[in-house]
C-alpha positions in Angstrom: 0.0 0.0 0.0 1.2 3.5 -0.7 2.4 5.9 2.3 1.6 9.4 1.8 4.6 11.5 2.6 2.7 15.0 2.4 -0.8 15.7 2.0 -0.2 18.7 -0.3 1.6 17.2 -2.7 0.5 14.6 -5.5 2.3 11.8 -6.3 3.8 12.2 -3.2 3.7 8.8 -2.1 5.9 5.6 -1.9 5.8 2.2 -2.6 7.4 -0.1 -0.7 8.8 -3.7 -1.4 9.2 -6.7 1.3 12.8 -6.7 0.5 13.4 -2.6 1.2 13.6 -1.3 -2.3 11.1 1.9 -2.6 9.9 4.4 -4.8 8.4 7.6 -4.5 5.5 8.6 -6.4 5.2 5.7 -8.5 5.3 1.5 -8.3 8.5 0.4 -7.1 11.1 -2.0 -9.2 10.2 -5.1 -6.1 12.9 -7.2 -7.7 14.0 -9.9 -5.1 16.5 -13.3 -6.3 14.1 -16.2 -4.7 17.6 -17.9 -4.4 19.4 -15.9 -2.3 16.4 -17.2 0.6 17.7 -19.3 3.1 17.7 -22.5 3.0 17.6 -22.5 -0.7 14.4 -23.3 -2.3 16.3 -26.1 -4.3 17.6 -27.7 -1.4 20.9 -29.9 -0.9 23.2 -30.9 -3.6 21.3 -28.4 -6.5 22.3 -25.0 -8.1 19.6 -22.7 -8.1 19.1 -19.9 -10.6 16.7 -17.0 -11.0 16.6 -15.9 -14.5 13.7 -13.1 -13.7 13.9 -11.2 -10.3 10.8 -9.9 -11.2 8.6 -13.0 -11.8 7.6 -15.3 -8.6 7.8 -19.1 -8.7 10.6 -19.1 -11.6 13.6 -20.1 -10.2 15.1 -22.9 -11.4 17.1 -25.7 -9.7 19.6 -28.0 -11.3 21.2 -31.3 -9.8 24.8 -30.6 -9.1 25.6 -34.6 -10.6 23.9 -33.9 -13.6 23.4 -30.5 -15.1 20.8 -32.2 -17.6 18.3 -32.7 -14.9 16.3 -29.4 -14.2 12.8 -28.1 -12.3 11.1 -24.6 -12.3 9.7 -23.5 -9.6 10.5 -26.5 -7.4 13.3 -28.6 -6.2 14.3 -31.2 -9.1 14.8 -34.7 -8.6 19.1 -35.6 -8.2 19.0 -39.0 -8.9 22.6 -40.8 -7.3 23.5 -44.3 -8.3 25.6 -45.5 -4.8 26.4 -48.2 -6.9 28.3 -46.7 -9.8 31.4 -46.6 -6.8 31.7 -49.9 -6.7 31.2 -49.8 -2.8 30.3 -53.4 -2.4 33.5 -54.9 -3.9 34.4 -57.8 -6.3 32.5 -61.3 -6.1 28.9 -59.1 -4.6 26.0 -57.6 -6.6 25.1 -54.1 -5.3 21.8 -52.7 -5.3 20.2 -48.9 -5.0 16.5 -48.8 -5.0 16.6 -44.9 -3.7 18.4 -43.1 -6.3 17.8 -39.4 -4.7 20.0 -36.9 -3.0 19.5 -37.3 0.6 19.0 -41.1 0.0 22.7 -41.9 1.5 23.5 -45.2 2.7 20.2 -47.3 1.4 21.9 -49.6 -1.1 22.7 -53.1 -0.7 25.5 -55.5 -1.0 24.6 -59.3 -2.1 27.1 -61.9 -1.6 26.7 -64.7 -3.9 26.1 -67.2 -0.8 23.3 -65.0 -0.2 24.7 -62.8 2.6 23.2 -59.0 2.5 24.2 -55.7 4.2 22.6 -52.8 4.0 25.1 -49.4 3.8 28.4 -51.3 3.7 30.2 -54.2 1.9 28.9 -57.7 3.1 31.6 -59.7 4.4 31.2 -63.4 2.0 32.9 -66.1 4.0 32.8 -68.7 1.0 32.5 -72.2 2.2 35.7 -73.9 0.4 34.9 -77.3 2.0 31.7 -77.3 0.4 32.9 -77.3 -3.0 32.9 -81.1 -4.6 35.8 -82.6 -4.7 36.6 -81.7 -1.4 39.7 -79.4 -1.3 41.2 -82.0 1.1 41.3 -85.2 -0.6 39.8 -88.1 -0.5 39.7 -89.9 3.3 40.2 -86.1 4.7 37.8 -83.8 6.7 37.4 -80.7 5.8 36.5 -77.9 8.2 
């Protein structure tokens, strides 16, 4: 809402933004970056830009691991394979069902024996005296 500065005068008024910029006599220029708010409106691990000060709603966030994905007006959706590093090791199968930033930790390692961890390597202990022939020999327990 205008303030009247002097009852006198016309035009004598000012407009006033939320962010501090003002004018007198006239609308003022209420320009304000949407991504300088914090916490950013994009959230973790995104770059947010605002390519109109001027407009509301279009700033637009883009995931820091891939530039390709992109939202307006929202955060966007950073997918993250935990897999792609290899964090389970050789010999296990490695599984990410949550592919989001923020989704740290959920994938699983699979040993072929069938031993699963959740958020670390599994630790396979292969049975060797399982295997036929026996490792041992014939006449020989294994253990």
């Amino acid at each position: 809402d205008p303030t009247p500065t002097d009852a006198s005068k016309t035009n004598d008024f000012v407009c006033k933004c939320g962010n501090g910029q003002e004018a007198t006599g006239k609308p003022a220029n209420c320009e304000f970056n949407e991504c300088s708010a914090m916490p950013s409106p994009c959230g973790g691990g995104q770059k947010c830009n605002d390519p109109d000060e001027k407009k509301s709603n279009d700033f637009v966030c883009t995931c820091d691991s891939d530039q390709s994905i992109k939202k307006v007006g929202s955060p966007a959706t950073c997918e993250k394979d935990e897999c792609s590093s290899n964090p389970c090791g050789s010999g296990q199968t490695c599984n990410d069902p949550v592919k989001t930033v923020g989704s740290i930790g959920d994938f699983s390692c699979e040993c072929a024996n069938g031993v699963k961890t959740t958020g670390a390597a599994a630790v396979c202990d292969n049975d060797e005296c399982a295997a036929m022939p026996s490792p041992c020999g014939a006449n020989q327990m294994c253990e």
